[in-house]
CHARMM internal coordinates of N, CA and C (Angstrom, degrees):
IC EDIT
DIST 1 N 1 CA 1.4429
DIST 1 CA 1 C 1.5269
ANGL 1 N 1 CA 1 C 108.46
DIST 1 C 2 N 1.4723
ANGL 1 CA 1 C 2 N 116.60
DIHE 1 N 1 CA 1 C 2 N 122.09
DIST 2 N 2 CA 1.3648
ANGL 1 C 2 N 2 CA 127.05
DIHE 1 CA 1 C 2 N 2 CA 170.85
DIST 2 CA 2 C 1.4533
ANGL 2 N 2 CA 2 C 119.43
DIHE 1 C 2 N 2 CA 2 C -36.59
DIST 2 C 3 N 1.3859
ANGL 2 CA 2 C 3 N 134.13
DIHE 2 N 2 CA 2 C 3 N 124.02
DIST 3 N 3 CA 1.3671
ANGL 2 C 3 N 3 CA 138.61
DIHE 2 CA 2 C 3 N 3 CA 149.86
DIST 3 CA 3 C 1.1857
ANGL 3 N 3 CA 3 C 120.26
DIHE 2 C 3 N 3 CA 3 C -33.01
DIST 3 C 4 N 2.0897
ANGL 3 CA 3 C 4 N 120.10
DIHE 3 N 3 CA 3 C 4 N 104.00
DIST 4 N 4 CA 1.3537
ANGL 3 C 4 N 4 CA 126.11
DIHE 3 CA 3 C 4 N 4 CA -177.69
DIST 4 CA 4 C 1.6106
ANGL 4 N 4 CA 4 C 103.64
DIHE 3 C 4 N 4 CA 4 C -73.68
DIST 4 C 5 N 1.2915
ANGL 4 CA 4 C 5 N 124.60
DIHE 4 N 4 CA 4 C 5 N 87.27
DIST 5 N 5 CA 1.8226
ANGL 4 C 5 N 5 CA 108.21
DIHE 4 CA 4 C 5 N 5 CA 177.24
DIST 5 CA 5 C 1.5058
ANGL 5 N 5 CA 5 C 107.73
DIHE 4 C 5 N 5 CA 5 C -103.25
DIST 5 C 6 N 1.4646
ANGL 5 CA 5 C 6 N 123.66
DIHE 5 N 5 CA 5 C 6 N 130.21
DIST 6 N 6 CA 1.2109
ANGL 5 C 6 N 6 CA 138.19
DIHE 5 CA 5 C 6 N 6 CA 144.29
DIST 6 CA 6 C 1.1043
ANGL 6 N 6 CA 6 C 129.27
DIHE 5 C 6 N 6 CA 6 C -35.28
DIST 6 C 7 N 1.7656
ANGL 6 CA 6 C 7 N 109.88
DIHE 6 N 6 CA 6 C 7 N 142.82
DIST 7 N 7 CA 1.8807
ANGL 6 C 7 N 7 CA 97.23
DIHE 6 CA 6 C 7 N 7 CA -170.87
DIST 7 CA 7 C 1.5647
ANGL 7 N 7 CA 7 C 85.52
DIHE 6 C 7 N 7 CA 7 C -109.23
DIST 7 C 8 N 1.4877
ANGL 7 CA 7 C 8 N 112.77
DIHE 7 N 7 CA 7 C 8 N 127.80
DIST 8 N 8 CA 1.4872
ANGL 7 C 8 N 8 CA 109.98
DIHE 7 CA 7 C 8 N 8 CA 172.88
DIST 8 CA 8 C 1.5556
ANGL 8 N 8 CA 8 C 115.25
DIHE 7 C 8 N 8 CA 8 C -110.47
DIST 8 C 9 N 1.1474
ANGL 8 CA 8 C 9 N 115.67
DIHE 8 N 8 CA 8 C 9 N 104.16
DIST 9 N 9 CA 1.6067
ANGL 8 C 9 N 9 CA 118.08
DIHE 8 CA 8 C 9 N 9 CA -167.21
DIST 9 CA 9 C 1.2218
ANGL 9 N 9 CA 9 C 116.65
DIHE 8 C 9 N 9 CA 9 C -53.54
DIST 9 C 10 N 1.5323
ANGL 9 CA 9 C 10 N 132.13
DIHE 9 N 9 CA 9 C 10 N -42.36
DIST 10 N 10 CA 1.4087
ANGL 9 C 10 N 10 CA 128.16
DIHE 9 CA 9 C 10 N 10 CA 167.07
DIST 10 CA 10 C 1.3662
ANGL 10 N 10 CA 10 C 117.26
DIHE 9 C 10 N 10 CA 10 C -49.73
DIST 10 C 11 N 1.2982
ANGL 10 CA 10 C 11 N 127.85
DIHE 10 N 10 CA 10 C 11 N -14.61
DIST 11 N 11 CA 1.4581
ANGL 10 C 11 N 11 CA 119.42
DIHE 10 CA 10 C 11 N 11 CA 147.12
DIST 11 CA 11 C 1.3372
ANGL 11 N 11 CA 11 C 148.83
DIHE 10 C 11 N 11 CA 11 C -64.24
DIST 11 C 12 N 1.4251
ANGL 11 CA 11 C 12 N 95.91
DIHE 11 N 11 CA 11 C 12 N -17.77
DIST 12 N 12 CA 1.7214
ANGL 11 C 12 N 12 CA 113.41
DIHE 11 CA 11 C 12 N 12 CA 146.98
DIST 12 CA 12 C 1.1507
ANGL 12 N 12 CA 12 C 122.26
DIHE 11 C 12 N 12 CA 12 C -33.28
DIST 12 C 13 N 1.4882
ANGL 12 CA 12 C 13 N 128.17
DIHE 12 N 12 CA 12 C 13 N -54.55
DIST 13 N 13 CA 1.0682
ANGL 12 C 13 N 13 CA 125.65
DIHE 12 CA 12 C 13 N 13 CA 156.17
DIST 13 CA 13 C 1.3779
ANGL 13 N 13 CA 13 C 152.82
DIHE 12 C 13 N 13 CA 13 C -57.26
DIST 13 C 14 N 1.2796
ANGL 13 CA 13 C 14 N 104.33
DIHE 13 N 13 CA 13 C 14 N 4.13
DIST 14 N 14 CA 1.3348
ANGL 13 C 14 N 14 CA 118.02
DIHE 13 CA 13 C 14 N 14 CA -151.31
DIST 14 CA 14 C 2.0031
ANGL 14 N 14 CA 14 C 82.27
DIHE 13 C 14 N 14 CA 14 C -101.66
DIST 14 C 15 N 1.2253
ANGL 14 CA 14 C 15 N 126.85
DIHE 14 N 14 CA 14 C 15 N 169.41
DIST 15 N 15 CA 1.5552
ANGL 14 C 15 N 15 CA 148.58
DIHE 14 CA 14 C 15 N 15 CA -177.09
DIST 15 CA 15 C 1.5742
ANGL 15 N 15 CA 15 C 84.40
DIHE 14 C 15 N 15 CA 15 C -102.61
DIST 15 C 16 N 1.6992
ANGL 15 CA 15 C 16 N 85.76
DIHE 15 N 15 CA 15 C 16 N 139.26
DIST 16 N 16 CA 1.4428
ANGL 15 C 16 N 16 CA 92.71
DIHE 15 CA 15 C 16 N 16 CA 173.58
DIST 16 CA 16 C 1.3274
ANGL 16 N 16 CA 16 C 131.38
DIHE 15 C 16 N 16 CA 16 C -65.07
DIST 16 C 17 N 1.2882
ANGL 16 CA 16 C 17 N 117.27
DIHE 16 N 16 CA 16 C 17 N -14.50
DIST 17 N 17 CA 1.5583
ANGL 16 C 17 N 17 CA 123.18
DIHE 16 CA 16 C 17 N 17 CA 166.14
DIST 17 CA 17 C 1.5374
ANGL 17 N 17 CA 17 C 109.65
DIHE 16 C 17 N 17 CA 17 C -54.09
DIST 17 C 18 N 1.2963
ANGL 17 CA 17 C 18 N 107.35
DIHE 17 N 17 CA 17 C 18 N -43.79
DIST 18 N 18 CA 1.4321
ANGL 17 C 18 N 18 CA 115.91
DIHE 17 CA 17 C 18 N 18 CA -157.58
DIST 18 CA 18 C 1.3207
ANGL 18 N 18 CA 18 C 90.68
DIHE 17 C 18 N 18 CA 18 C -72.32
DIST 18 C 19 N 1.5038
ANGL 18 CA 18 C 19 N 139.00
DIHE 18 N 18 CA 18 C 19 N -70.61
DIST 19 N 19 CA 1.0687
ANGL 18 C 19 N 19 CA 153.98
DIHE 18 CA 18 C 19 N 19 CA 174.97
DIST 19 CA 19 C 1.7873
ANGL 19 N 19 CA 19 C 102.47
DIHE 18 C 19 N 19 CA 19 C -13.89
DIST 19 C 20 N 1.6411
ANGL 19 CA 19 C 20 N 110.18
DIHE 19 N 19 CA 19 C 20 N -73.66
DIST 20 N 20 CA 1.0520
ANGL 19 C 20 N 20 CA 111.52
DIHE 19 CA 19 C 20 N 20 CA -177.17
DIST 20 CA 20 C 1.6825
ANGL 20 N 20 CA 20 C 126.04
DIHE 19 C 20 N 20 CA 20 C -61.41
DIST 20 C 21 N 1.7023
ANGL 20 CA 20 C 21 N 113.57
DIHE 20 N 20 CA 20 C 21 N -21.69
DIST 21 N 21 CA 1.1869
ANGL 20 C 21 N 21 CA 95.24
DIHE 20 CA 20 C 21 N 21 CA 156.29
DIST 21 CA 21 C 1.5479
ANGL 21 N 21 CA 21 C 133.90
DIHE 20 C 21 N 21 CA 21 C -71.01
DIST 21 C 22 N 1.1624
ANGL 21 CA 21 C 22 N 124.80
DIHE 21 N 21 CA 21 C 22 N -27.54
DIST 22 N 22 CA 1.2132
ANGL 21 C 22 N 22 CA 145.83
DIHE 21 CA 21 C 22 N 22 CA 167.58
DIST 22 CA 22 C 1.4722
ANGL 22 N 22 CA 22 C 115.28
DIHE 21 C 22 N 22 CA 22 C -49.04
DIST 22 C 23 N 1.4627
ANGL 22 CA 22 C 23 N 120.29
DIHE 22 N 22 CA 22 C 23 N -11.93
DIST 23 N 23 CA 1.3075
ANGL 22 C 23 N 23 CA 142.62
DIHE 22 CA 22 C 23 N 23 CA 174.00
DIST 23 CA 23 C 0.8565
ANGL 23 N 23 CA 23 C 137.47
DIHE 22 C 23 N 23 CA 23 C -128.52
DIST 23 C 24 N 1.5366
ANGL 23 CA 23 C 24 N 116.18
DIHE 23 N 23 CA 23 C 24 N 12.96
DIST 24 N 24 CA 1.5745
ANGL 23 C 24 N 24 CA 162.80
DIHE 23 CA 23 C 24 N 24 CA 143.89
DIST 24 CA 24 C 1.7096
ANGL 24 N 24 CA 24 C 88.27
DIHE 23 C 24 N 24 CA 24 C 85.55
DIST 24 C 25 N 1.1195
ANGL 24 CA 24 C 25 N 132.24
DIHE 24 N 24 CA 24 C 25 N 27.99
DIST 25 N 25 CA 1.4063
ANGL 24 C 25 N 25 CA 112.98
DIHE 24 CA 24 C 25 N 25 CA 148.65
DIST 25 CA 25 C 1.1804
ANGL 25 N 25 CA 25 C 137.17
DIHE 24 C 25 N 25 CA 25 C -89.65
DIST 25 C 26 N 1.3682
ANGL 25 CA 25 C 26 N 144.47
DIHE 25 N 25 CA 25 C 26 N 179.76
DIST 26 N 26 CA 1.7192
ANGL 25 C 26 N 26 CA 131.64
DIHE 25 CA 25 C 26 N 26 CA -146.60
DIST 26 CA 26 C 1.5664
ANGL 26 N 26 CA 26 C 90.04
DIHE 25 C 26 N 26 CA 26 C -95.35
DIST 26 C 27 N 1.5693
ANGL 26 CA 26 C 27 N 91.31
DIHE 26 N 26 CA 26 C 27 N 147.97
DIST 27 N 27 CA 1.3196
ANGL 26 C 27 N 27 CA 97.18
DIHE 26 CA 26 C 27 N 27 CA 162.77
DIST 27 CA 27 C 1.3389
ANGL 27 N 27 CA 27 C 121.45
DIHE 26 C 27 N 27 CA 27 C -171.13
DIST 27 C 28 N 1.4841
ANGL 27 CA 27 C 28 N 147.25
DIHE 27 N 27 CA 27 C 28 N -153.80
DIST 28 N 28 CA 0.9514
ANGL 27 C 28 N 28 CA 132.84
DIHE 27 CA 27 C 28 N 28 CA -149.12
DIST 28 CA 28 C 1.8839
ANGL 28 N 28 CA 28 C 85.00
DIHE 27 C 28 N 28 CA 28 C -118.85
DIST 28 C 29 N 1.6147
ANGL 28 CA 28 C 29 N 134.46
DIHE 28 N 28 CA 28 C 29 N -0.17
DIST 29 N 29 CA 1.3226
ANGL 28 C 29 N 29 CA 109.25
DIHE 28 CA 28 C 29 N 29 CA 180.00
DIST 29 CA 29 C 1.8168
ANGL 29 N 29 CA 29 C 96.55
DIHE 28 C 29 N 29 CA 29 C -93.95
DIST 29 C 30 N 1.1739
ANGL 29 CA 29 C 30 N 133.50
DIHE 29 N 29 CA 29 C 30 N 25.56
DIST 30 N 30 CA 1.5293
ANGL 29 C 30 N 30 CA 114.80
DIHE 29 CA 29 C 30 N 30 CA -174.53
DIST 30 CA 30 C 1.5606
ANGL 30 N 30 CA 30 C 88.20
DIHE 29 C 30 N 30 CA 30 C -101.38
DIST 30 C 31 N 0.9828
ANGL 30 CA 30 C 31 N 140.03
DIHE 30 N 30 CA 30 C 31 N -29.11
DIST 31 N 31 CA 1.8260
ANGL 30 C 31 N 31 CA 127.54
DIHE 30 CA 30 C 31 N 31 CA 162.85
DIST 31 CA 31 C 1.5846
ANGL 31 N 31 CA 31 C 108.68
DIHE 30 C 31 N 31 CA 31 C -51.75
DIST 31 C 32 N 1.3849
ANGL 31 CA 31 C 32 N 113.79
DIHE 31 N 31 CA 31 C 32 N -4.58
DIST 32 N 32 CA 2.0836
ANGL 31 C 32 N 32 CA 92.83
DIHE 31 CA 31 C 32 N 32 CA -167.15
DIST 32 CA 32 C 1.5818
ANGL 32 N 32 CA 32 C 80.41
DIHE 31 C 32 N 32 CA 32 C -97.19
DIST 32 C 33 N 1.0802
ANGL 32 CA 32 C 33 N 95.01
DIHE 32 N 32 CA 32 C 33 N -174.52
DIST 33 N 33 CA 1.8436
ANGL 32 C 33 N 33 CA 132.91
DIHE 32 CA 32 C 33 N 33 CA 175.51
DIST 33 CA 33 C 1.2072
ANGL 33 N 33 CA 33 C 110.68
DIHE 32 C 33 N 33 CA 33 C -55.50
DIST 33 C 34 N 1.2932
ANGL 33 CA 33 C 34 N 109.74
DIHE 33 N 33 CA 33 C 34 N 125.61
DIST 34 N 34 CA 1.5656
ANGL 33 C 34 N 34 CA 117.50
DIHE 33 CA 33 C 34 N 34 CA 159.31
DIST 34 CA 34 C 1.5676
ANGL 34 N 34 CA 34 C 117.35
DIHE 33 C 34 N 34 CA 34 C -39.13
DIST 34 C 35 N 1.3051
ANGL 34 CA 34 C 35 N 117.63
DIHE 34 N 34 CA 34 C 35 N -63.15
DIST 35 N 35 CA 1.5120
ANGL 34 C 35 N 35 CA 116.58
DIHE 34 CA 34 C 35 N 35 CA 164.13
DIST 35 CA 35 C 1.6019
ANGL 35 N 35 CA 35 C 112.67
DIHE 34 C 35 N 35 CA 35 C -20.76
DIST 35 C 36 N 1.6057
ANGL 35 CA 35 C 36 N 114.16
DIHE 35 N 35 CA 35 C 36 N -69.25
DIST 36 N 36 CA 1.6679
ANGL 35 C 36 N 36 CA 104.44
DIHE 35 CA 35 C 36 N 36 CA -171.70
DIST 36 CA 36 C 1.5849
ANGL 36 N 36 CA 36 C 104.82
DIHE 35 C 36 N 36 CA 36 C -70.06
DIST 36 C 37 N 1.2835
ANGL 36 CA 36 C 37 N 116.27
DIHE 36 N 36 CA 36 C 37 N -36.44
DIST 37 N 37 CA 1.5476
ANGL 36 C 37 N 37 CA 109.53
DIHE 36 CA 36 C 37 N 37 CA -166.95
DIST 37 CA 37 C 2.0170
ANGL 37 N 37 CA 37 C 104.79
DIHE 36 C 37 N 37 CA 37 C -47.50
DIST 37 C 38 N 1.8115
ANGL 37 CA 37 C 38 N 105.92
DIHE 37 N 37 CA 37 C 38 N -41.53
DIST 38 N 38 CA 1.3077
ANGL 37 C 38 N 38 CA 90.70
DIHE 37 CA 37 C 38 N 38 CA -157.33
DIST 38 CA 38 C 1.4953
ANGL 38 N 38 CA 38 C 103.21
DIHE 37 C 38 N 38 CA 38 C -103.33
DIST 38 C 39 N 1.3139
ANGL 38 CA 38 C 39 N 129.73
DIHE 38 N 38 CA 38 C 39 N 11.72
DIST 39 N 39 CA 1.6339
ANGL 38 C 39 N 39 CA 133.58
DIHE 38 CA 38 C 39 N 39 CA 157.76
DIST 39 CA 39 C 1.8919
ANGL 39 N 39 CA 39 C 95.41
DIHE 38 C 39 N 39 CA 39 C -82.35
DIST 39 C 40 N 1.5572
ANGL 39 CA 39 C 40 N 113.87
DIHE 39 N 39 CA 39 C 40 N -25.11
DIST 40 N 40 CA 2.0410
ANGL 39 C 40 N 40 CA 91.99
DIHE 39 CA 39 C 40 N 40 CA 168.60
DIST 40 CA 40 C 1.2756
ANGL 40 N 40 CA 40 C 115.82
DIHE 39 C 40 N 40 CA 40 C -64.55
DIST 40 C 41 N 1.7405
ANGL 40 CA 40 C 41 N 93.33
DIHE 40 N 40 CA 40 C 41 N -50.18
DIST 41 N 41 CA 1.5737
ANGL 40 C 41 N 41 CA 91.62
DIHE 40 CA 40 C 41 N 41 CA -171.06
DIST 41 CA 41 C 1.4875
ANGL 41 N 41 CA 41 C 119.71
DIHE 40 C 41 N 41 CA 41 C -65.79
DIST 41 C 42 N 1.5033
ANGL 41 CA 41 C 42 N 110.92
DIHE 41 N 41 CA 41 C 42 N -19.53
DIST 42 N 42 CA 1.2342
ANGL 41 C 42 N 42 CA 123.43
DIHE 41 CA 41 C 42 N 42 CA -167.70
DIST 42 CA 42 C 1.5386
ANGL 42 N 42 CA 42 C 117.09
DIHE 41 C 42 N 42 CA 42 C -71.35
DIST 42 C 43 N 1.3543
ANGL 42 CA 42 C 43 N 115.61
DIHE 42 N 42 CA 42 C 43 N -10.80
DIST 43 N 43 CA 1.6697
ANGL 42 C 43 N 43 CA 140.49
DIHE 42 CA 42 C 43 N 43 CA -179.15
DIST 43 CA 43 C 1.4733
ANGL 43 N 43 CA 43 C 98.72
DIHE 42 C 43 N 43 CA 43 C -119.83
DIST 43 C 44 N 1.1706
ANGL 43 CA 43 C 44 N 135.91
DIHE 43 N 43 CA 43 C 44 N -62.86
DIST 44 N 44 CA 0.9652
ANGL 43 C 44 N 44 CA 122.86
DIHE 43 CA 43 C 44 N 44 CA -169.77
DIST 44 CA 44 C 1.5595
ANGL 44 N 44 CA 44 C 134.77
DIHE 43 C 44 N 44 CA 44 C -131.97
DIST 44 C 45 N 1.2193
ANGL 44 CA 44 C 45 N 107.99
DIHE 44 N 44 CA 44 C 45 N 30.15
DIST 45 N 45 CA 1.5602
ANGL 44 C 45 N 45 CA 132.50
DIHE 44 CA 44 C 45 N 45 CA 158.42
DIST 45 CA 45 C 1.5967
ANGL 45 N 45 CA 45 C 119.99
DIHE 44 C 45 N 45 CA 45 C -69.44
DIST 45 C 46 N 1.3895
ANGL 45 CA 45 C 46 N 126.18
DIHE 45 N 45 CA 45 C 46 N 145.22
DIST 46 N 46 CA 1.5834
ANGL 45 C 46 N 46 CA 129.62
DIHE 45 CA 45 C 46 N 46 CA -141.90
DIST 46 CA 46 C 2.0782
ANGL 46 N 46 CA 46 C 74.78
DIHE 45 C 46 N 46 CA 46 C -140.27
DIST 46 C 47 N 1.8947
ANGL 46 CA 46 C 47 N 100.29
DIHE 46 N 46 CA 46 C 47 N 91.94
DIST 47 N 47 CA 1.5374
ANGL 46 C 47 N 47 CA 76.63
DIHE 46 CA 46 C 47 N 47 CA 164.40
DIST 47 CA 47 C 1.4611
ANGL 47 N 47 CA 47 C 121.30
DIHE 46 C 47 N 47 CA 47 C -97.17
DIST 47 C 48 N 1.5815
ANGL 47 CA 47 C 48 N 108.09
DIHE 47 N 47 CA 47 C 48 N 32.82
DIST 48 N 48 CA 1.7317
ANGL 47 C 48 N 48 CA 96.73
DIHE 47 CA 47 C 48 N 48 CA 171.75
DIST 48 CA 48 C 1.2374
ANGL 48 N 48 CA 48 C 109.47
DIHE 47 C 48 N 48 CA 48 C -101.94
DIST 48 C 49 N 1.4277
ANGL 48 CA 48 C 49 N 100.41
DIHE 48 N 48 CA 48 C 49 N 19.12
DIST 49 N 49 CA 2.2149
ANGL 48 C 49 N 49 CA 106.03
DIHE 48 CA 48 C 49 N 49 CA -170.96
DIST 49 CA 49 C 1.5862
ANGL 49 N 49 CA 49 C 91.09
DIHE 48 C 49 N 49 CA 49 C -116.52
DIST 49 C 50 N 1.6592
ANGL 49 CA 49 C 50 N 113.30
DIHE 49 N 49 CA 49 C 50 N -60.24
DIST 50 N 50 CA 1.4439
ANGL 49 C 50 N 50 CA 108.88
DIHE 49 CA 49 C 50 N 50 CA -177.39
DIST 50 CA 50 C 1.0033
ANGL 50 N 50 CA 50 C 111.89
DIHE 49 C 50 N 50 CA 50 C -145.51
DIST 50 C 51 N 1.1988
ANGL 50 CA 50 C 51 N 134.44
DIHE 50 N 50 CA 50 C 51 N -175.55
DIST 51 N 51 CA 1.7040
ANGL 50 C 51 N 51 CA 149.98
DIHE 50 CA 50 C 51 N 51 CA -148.21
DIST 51 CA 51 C 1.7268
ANGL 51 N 51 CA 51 C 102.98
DIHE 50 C 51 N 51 CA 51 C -136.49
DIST 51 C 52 N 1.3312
ANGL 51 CA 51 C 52 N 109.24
DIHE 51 N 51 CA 51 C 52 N 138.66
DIST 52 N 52 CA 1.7202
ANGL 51 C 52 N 52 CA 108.91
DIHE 51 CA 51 C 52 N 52 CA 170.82
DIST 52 CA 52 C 1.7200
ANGL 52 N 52 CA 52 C 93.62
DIHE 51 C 52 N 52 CA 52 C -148.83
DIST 52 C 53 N 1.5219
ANGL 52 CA 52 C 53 N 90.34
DIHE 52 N 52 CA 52 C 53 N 151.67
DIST 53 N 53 CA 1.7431
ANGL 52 C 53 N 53 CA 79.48
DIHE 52 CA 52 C 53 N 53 CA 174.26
DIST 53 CA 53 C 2.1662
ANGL 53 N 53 CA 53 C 71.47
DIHE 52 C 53 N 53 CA 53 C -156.33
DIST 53 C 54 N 1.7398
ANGL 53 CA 53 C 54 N 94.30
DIHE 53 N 53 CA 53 C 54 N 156.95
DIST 54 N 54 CA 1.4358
ANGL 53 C 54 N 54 CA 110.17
DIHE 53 CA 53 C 54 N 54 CA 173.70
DIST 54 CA 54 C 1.7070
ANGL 54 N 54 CA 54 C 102.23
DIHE 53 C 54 N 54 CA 54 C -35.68
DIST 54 C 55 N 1.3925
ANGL 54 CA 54 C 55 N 91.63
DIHE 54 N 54 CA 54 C 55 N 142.35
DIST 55 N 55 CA 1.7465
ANGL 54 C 55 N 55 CA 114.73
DIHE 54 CA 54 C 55 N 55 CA 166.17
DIST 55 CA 55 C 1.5010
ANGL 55 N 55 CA 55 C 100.53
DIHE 54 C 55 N 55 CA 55 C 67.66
DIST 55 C 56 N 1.0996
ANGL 55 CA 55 C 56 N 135.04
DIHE 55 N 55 CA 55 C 56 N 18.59
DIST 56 N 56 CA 1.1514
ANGL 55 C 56 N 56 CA 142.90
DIHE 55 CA 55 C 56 N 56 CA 164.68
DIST 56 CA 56 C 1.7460
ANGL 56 N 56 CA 56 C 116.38
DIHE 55 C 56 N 56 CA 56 C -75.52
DIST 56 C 57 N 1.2670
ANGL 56 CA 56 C 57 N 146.69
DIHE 56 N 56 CA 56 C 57 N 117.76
DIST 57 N 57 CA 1.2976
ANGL 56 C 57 N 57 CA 138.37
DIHE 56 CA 56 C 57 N 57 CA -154.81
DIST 57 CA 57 C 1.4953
ANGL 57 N 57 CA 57 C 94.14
DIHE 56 C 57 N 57 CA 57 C -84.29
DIST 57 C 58 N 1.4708
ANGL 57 CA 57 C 58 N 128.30
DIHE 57 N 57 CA 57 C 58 N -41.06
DIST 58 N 58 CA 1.6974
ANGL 57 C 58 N 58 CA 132.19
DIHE 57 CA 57 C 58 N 58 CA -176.26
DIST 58 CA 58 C 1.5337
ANGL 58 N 58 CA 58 C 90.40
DIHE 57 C 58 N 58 CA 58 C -153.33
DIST 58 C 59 N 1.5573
ANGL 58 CA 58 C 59 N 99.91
DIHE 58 N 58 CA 58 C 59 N 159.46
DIST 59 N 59 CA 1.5127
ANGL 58 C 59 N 59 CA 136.64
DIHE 58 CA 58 C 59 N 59 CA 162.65
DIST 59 CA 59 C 1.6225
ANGL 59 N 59 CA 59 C 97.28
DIHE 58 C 59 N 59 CA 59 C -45.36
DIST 59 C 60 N 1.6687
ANGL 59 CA 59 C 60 N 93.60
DIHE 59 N 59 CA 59 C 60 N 139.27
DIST 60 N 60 CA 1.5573
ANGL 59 C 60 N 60 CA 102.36
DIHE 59 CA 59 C 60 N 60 CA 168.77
DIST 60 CA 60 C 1.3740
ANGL 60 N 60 CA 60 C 103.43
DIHE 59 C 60 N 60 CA 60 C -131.75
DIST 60 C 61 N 1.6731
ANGL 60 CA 60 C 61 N 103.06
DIHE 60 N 60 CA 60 C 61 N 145.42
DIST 61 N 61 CA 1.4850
ANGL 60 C 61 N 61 CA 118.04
DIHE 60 CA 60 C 61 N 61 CA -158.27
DIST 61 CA 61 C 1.4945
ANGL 61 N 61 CA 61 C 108.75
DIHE 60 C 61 N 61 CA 61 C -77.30
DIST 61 C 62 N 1.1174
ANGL 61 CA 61 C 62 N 119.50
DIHE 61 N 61 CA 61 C 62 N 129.57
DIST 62 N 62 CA 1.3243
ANGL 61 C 62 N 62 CA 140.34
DIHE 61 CA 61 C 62 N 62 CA -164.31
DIST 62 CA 62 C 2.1091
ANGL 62 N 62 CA 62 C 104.89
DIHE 61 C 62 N 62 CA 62 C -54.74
DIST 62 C 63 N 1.1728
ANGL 62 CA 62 C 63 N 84.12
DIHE 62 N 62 CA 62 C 63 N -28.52
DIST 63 N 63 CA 1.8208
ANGL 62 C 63 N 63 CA 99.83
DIHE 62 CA 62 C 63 N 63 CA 170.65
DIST 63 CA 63 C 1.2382
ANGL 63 N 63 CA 63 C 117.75
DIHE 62 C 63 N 63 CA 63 C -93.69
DIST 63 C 64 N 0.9897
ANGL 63 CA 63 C 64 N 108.00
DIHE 63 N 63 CA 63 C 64 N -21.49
DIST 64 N 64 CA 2.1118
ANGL 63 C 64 N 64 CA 98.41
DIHE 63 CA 63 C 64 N 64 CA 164.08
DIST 64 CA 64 C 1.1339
ANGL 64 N 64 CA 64 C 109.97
DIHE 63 C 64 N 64 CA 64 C -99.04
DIST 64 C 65 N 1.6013
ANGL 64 CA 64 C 65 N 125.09
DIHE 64 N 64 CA 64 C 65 N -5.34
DIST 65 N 65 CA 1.3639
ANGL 64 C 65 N 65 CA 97.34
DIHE 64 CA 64 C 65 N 65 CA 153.58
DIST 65 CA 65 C 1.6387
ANGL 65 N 65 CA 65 C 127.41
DIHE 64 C 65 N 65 CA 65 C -86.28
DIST 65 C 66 N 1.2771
ANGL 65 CA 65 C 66 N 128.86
DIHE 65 N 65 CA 65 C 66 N -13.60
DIST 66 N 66 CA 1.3646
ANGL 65 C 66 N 66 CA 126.03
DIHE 65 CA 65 C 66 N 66 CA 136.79
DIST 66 CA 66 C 1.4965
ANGL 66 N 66 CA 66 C 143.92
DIHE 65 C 66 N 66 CA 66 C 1.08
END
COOR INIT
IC SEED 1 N 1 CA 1 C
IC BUILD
């Protein structure tokens, strides 16, 4: 069954790094601070898609942890 994802417009704003961590692909925000990583996810993280918790390098998909 296809992935239901939401389009959240305040992510427009976001830099594509940011974006792509938020979508657990690599990017250049998993070197910053725990602090910014979890005020991104903390606004704009989707936990019915994936999971992040501190010291985590990216979001993990809610289906591989299954």
């Amino acid at each position: 069954m296809p992935v239901r994802r939401r389009n959240d417009k305040r992510r427009d704003a976001l830099s594509e790094d940011a974006r792509a961590f938020l979508e657990g692909r690599p990017s250049f925000t998993q070197f910053m601070d725990d602090a910014y990583l979890a005020d991104l996810w903390e606004k704009y993280g989707d936990s019915s898609v994936a999971t992040w918790e501190e010291g985590d390098s990216r979001p993990r998909s809610v289906a591989d942890q299954q």
